[in-house]
Z-matrix of the N, CA and C atoms (Angstrom, degrees):
N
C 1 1.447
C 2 1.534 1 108.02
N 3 1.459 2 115.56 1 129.70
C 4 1.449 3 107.54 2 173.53
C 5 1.318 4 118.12 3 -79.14
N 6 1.552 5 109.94 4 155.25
C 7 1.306 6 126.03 5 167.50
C 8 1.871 7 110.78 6 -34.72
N 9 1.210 8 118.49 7 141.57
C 10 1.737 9 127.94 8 165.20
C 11 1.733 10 93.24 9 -74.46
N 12 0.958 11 88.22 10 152.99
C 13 1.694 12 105.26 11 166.90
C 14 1.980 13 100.15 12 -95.90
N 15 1.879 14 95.43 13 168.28
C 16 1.125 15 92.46 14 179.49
C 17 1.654 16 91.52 15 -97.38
N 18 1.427 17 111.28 16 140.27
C 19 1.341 18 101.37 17 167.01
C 20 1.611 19 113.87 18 -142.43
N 21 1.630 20 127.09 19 -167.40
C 22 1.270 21 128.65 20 -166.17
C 23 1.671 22 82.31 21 -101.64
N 24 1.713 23 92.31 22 -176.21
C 25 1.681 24 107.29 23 165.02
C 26 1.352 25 97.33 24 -71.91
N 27 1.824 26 119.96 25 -65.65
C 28 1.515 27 109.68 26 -177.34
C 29 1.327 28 132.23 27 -21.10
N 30 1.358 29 117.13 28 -49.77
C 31 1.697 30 148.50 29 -153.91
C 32 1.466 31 90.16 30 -68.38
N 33 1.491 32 114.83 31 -56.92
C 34 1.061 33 124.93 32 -141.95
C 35 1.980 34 97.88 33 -89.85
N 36 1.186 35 95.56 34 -42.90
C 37 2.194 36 103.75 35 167.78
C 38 1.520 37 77.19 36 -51.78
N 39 1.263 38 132.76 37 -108.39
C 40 1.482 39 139.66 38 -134.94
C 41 1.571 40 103.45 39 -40.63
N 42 1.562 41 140.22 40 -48.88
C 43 1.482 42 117.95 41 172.61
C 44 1.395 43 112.32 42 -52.78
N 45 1.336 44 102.47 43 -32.59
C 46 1.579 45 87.58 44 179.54
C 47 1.479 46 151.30 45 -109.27
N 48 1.778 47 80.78 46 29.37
C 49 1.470 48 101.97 47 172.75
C 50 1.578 49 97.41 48 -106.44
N 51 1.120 50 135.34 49 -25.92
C 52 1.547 51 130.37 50 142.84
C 53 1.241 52 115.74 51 -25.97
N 54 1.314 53 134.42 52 -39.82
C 55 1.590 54 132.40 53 -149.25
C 56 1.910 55 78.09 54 -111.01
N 57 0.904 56 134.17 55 -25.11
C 58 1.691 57 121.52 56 169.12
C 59 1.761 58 102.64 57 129.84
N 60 1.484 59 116.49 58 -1.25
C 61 1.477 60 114.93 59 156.57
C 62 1.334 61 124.63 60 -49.06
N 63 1.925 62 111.30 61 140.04
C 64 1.311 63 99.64 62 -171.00
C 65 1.624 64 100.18 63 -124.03
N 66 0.970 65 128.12 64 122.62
C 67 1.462 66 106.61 65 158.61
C 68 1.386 67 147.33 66 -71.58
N 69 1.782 68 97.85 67 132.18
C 70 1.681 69 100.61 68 -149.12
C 71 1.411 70 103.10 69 -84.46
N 72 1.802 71 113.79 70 -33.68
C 73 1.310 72 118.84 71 -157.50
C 74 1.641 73 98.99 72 -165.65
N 75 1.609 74 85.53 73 170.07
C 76 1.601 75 101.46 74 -178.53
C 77 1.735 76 101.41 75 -116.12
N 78 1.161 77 138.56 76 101.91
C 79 1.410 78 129.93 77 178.48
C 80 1.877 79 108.74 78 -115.59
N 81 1.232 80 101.36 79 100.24
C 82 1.596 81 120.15 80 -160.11
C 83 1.331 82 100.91 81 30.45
N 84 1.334 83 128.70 82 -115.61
C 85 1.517 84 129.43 83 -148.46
C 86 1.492 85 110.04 84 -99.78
N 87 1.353 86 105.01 85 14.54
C 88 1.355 87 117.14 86 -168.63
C 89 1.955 88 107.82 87 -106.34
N 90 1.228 89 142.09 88 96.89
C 91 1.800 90 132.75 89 159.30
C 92 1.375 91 112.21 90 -44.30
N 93 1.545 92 150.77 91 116.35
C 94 1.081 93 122.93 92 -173.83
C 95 2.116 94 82.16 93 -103.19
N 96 1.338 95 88.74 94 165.66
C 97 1.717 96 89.34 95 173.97
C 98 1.350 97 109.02 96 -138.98
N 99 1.081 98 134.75 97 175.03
C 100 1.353 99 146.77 98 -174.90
C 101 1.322 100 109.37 99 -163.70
N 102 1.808 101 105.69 100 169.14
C 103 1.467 102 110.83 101 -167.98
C 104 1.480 103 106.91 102 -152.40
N 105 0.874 104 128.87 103 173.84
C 106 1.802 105 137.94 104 -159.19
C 107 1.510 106 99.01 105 -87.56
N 108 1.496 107 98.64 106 -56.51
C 109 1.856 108 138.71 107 -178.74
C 110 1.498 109 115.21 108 -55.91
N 111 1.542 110 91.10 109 -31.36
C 112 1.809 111 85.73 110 -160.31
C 113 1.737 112 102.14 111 -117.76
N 114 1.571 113 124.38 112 157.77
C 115 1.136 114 112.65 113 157.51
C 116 1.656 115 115.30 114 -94.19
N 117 1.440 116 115.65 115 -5.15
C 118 1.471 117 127.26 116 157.00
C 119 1.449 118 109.49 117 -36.90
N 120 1.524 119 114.63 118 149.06
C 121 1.270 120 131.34 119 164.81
C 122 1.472 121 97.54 120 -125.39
N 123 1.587 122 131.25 121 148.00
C 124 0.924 123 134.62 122 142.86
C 125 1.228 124 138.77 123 -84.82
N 126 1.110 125 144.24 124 131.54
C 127 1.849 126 128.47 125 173.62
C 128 1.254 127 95.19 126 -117.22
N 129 1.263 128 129.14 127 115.76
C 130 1.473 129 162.96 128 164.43
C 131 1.513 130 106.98 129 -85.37
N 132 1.272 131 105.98 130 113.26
C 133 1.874 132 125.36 131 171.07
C 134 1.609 133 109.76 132 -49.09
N 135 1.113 134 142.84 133 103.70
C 136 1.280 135 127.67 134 177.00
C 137 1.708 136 115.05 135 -71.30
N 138 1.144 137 123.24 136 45.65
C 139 1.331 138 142.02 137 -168.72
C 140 1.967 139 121.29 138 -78.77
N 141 1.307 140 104.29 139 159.67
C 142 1.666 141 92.15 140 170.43
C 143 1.417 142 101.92 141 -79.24
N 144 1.379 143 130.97 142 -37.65
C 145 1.303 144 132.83 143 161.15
C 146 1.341 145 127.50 144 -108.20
N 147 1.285 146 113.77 145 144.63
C 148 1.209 147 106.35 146 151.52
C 149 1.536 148 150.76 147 -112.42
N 150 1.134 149 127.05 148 116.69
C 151 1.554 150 124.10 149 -174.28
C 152 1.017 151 119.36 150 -14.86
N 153 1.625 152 146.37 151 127.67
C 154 1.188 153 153.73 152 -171.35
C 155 1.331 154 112.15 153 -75.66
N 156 1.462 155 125.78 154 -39.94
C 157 1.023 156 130.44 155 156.63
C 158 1.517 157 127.56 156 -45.13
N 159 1.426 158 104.66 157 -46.09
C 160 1.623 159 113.82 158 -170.56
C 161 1.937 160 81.77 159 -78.40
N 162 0.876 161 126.21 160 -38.36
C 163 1.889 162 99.42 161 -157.65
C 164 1.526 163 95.27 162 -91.51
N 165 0.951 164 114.71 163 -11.53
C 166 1.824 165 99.97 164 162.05
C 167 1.606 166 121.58 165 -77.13
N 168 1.481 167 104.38 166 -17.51
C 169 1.424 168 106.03 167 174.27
C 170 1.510 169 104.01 168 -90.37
N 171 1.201 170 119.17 169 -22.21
C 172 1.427 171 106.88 170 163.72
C 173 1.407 172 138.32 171 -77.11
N 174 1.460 173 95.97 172 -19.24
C 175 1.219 174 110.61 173 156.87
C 176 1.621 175 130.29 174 -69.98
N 177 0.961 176 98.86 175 -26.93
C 178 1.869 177 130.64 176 -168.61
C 179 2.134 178 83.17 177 -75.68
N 180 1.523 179 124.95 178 -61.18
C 181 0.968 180 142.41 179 179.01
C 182 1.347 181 120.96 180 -35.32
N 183 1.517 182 95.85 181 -58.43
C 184 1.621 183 108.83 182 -170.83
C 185 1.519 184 102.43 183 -74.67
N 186 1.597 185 132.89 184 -11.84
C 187 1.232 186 118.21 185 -163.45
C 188 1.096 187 122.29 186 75.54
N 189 1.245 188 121.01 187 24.83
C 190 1.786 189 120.32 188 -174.12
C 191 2.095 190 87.61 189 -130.41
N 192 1.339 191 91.47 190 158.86
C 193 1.514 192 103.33 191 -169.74
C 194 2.501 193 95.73 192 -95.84
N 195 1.187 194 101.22 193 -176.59
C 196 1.161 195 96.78 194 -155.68
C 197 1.606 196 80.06 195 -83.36
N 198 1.324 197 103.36 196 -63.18
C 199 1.848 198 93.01 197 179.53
C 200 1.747 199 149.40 198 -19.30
N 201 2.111 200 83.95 199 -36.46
C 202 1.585 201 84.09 200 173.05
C 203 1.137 202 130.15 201 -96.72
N 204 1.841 203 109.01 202 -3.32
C 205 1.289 204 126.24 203 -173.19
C 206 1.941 205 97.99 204 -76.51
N 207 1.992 206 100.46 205 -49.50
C 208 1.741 207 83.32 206 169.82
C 209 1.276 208 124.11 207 -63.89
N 210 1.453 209 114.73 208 -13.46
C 211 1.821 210 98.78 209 -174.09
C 212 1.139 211 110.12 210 -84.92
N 213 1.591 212 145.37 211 -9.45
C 214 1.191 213 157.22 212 160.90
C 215 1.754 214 113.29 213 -70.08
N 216 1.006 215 123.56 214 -12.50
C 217 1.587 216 140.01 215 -161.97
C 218 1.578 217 85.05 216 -81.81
């Protein structure tokens, strides 16, 4: 499994509005996202970083594997 990158909240909305995430809302420090595909919601940290842990579970979330989320980065 490859390494996560370090990334922002922004960084991390924009791959995954590539993959067809939309953003629904802004709820304080939280992006929530949604998708056509999924009945998942995401809530994305609007952070300078984000926890490695938390973006693998978002990744884990969206149904996408860690690999394709970096090849889209």
């Amino acid at each position: 499994m490859p390494p996560l990158p370090t990334l922002s909240g922004k960084e991390v909305v924009r791959i995954f509005e590539r993959f067809g995430w939309q953003v629904a809302r802004q709820s304080g420090s939280h992006i929530i996202m949604i998708s056509d595909e999924s009945i998942a919601t995401l809530s994305v940290p609007d952070h300078k970083e984000v926890a490695k842990g938390t973006l693998r579970s978002l990744i884990r979330a969206s149904g996408l594997t860690v690999t394709e989320f970096i090849e889209k980065r």
